[in-house]
C-alpha positions in Angstrom: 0.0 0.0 0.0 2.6 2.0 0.7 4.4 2.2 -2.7 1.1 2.4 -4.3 0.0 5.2 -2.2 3.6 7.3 -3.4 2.5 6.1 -7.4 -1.3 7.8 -6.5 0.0 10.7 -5.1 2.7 11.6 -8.1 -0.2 10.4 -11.0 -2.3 13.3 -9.3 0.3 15.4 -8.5 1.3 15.1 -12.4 -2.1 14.7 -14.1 -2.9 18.2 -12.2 0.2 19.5 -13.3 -0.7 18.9 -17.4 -3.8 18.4 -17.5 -5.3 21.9 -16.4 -3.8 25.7 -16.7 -5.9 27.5 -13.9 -3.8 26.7 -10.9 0.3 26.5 -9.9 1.0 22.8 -9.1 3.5 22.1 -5.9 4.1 20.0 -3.2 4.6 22.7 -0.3 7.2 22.2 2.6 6.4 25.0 5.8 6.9 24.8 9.5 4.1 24.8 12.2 3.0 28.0 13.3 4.2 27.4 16.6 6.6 29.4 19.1 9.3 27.6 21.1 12.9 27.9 21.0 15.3 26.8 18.9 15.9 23.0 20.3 12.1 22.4 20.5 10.6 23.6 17.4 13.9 21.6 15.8 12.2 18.1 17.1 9.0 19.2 15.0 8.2 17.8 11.1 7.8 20.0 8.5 4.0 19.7 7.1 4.9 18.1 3.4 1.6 18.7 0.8 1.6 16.0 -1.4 -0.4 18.6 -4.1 -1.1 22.3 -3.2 -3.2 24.1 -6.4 -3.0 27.8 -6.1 -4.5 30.9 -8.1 -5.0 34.4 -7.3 -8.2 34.0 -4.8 -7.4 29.9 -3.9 -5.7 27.5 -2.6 -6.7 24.0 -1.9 -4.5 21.0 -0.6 -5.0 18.0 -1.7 -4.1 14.5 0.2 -4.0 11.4 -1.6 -4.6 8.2 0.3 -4.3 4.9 -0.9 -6.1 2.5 1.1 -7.6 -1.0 -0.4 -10.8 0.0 1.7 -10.5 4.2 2.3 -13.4 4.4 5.0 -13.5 2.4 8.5 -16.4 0.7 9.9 -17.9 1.8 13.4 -20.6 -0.1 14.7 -21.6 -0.8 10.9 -21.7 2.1 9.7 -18.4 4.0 7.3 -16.4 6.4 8.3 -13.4 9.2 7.2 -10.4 7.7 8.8 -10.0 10.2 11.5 -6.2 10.4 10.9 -6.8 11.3 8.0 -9.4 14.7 8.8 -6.3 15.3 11.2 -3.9 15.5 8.7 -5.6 18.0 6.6 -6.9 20.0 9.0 -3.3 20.7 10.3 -2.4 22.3 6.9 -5.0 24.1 6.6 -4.2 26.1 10.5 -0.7 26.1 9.8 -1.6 28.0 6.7 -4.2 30.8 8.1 -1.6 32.9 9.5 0.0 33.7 5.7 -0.8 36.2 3.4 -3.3 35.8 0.5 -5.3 32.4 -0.4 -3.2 30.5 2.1 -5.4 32.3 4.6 -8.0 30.6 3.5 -7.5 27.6 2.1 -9.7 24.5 1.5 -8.5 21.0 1.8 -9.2 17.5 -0.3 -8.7 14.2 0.3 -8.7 12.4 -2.9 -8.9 8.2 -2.4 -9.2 5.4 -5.1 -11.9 3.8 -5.8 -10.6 0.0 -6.4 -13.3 -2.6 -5.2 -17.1 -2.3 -6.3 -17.3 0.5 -3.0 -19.9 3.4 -3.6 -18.2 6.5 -4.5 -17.0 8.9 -1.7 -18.3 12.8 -2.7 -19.1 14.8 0.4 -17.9 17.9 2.0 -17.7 19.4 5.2 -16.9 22.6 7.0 -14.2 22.8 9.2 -13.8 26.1 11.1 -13.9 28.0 8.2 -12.5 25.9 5.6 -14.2 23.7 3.0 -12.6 20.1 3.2 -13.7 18.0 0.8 -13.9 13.5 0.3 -13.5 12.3 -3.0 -12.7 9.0 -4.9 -11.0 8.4 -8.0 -13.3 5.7 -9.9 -9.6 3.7 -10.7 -11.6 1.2 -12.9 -13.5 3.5 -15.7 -11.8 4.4 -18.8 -9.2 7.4 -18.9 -11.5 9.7 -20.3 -13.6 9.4 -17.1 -10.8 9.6 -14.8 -9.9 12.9 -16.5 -13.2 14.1 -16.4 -14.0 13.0 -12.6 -10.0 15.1 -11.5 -11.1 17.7 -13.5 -14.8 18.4 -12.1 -12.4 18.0 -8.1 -11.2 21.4 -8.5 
């Protein structure tokens, strides 16, 4: 899963990258927007985007996750992987003290859809910031798989 989440990440990564003209296509390194001194905020990661679109009055983030089954089960019923919301979310704060777009950014996590699963498409809002669920229909034809990345953003 691993590898195949890395080979997701870059195909969107790249298929955003060429396929569309309206946004700058990056992965985006930045440091928490935390205070400490020097030997504390040294033992904190970077937050790493795997895909950050941006235009003059946007920016969204975009998580890929590859997962054979993207949702967990509680009590029968499916659910966002909880580490997953996390994730995002932290981008998005770390982001709302910059300039511009960052500001106000919206977040995306993008999963594949590789058994006969129904198709993830919801949103939510998260103190101010749009975060959307979407899968990636892996099995269609590439015209469809163009179509469905395009009508994401």
């Amino acid at each position: 899963d691993k590898s195949m989440g890395l080979v997701f990440e870059s195909f969107l990564r790249n298929f955003y990258r060429l396929e569309q003209s309206e946004y700058k296509v990056s992965s985006d390194r930045f440091p928490w927007d935390v205070e400490g001194d020097e030997y504390d905020l040294s033992l904190l990661q970077d937050n790493v985007t795997d895909i950050t679109l941006r235009k003059n009055d946007r920016t969204l983030v975009i998580d890929a996750k590859f997962y054979k089954d993207p949702l967990t089960s509680n009590y029968g019923k499916f659910k966002i992987r909880q580490d997953n919301l996390r994730q995002i979310h932290s981008y998005l704060t770390n982001l709302e003290n910059r300039n511009g777009p960052d500001s106000k950014a919206d977040g995306m996590l993008i999963y594949p859809q590789v058994t006969h699963q129904e198709p993830i498409n919801s949103k939510v809002k998260f103190r101010g910031h749009d975060i959307y669920f979407k899968s990636l229909n892996l099995n269609s034809s590439w015209e469809n798989i163009h179509k469905q990345l395009l009508s994401f953003i």
